[in-house]
Backbone as CSV, one residue per row, in Angstrom:
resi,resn,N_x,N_y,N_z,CA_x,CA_y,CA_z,C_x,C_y,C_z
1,UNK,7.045,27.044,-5.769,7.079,25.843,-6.580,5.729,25.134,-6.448
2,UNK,5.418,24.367,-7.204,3.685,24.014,-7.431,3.877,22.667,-7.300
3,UNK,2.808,22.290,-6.512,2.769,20.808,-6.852,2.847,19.855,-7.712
4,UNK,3.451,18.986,-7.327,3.818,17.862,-8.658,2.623,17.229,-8.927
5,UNK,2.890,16.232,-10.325,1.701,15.478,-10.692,1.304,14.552,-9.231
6,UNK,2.063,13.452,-8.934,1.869,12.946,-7.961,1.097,13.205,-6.581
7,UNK,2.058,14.309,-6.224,1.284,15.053,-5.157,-0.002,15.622,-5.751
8,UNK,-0.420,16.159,-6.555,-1.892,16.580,-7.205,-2.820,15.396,-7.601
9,UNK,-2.278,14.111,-7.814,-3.123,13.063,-8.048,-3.417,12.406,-6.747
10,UNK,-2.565,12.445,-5.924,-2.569,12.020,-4.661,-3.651,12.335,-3.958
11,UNK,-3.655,13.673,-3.847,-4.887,14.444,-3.040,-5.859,14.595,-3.761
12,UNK,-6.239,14.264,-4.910,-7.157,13.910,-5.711,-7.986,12.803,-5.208
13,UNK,-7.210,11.660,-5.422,-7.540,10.302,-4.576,-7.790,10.038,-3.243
14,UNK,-7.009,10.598,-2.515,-7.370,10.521,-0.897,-8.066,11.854,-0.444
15,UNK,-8.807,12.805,-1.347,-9.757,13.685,-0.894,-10.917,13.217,-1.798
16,UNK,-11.296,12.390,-2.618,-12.739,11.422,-2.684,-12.430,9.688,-2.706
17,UNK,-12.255,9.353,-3.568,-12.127,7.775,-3.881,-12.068,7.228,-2.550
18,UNK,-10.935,7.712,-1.597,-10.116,6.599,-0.538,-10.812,7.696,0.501
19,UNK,-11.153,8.591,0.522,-11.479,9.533,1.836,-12.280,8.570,2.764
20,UNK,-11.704,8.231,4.553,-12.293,7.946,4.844,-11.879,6.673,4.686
21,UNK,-10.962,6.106,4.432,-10.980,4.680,4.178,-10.137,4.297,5.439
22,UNK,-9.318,3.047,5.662,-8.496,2.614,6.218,-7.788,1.517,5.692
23,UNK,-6.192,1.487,5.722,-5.321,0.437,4.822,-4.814,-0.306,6.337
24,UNK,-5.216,-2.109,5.891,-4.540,-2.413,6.520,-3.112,-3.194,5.903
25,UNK,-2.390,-4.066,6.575,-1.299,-4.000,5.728,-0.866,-5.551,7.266
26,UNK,-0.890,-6.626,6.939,-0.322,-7.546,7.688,1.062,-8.216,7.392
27,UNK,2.203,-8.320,8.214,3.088,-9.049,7.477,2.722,-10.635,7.406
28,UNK,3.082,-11.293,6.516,2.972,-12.639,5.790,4.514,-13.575,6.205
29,UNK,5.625,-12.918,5.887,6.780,-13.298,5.926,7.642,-12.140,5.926
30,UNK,9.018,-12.374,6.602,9.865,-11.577,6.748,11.404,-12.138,6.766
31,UNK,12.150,-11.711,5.332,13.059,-12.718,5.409,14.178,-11.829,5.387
32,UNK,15.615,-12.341,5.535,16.707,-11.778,5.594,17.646,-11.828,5.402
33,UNK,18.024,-11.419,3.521,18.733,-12.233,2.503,20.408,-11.523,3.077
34,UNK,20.896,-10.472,3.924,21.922,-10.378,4.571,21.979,-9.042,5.923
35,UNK,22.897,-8.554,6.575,22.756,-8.120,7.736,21.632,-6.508,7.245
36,UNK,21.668,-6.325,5.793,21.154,-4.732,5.731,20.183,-4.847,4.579
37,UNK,20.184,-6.571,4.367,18.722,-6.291,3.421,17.767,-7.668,3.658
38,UNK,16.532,-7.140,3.599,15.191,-7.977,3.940,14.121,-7.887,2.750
39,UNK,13.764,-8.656,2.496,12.551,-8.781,1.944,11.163,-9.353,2.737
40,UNK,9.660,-8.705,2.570,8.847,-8.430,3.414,7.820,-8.879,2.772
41,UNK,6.719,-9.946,2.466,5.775,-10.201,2.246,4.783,-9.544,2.658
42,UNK,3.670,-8.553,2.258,2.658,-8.168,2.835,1.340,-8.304,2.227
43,UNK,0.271,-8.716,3.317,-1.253,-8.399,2.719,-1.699,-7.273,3.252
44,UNK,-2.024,-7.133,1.901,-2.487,-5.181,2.083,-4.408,-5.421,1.546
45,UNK,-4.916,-4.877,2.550,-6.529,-4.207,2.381,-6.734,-3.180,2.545
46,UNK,-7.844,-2.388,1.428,-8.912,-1.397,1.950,-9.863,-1.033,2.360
47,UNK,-10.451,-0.680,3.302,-11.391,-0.883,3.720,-12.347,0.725,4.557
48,UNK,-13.441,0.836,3.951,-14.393,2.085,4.716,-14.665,2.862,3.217
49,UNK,-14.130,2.309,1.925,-14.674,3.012,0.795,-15.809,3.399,0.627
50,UNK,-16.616,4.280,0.566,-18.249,4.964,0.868,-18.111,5.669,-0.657
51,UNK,-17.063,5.541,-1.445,-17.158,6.693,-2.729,-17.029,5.650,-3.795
52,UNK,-17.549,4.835,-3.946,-17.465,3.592,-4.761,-17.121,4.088,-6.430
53,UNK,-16.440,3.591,-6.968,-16.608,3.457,-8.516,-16.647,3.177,-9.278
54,UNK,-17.281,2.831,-10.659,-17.700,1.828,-11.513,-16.008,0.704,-11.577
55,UNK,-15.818,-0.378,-11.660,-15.130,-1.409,-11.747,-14.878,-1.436,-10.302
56,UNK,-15.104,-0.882,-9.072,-14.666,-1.214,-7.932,-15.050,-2.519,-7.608
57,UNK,-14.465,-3.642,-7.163,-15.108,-4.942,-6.445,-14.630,-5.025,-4.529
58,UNK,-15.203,-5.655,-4.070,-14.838,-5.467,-2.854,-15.532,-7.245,-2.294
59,UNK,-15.216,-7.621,-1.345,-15.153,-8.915,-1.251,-16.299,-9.073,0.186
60,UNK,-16.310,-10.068,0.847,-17.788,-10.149,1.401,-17.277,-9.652,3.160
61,UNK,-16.012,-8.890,3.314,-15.579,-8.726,4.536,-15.665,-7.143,3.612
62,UNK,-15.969,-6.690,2.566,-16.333,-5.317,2.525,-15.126,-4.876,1.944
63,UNK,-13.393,-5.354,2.217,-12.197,-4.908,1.354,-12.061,-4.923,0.080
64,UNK,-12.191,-3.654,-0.667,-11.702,-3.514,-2.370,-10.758,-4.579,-2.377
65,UNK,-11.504,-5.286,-3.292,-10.881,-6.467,-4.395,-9.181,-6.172,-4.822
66,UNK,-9.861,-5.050,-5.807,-8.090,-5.103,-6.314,-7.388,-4.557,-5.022
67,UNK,-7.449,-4.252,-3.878,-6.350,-3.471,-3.269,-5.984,-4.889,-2.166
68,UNK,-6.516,-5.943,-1.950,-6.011,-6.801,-1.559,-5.552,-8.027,-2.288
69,UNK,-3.875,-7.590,-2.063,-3.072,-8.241,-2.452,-2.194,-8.484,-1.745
70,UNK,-0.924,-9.524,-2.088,-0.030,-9.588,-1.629,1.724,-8.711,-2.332
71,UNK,2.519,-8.446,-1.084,3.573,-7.908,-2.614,4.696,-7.530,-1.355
72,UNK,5.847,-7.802,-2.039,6.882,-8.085,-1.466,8.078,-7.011,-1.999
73,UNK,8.198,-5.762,-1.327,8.568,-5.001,-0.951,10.070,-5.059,-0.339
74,UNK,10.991,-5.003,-1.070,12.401,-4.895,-0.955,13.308,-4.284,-0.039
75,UNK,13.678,-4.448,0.948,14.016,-3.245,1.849,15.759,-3.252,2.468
76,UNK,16.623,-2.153,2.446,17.818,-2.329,2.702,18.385,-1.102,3.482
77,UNK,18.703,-1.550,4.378,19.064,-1.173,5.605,19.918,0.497,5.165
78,UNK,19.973,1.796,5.863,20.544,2.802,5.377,20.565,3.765,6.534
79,UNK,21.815,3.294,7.454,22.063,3.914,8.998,20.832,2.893,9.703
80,UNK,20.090,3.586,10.507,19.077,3.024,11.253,17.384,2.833,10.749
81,UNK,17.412,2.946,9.522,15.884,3.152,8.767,15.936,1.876,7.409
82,UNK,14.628,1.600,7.260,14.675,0.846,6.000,13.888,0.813,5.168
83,UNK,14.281,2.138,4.647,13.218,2.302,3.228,12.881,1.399,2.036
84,UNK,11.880,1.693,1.294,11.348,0.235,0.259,12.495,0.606,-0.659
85,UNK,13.451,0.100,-1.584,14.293,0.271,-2.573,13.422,-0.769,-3.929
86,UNK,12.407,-1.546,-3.592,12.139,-2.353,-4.682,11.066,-2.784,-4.285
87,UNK,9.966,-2.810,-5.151,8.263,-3.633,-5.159,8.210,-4.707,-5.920
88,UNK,7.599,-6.065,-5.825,6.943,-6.466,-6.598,6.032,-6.868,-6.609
């Protein structure tokens, strides 16, 4: 079976664009609308981009512009793990 689009765009991206980079990812808030679901505020940066590309911006601590943001990531409890079920 052959790789999917995803997986082929994926390694596209993280074998030039992002190669070499590092994501950080801080929580902001962490709330807990009942016993098996949370919602998670996060600031997310990139940072070590060396493969720059035309519209890239990056800010004066060096983190790509667009990749720092904030975004709140949906999460609900399933046995002992808590995968994202929802982004926004």
């Amino acid at each position: 079976m052959g790789a999917t689009f995803a997986e082929h765009t994926s390694e596209m991206i993280f074998g030039s664009i992002f190669k070499h980079t590092t994501l950080h990812q801080d929580i902001v808030s962490l709330r807990f609308l009942s016993a098996d679901v949370a919602v998670v505020e996060v600031l997310t940066a990139v940072t070590g981009v060396t493969n720059a590309r035309p519209g890239m911006t990056f800010d004066r601590g060096g983190r790509l512009g667009r990749a720092c943001y904030r975004s709140s990531p949906g999460r609900m409890a399933r046995g002992k793990s808590w995968p994202i079920t929802m982004w926004t």
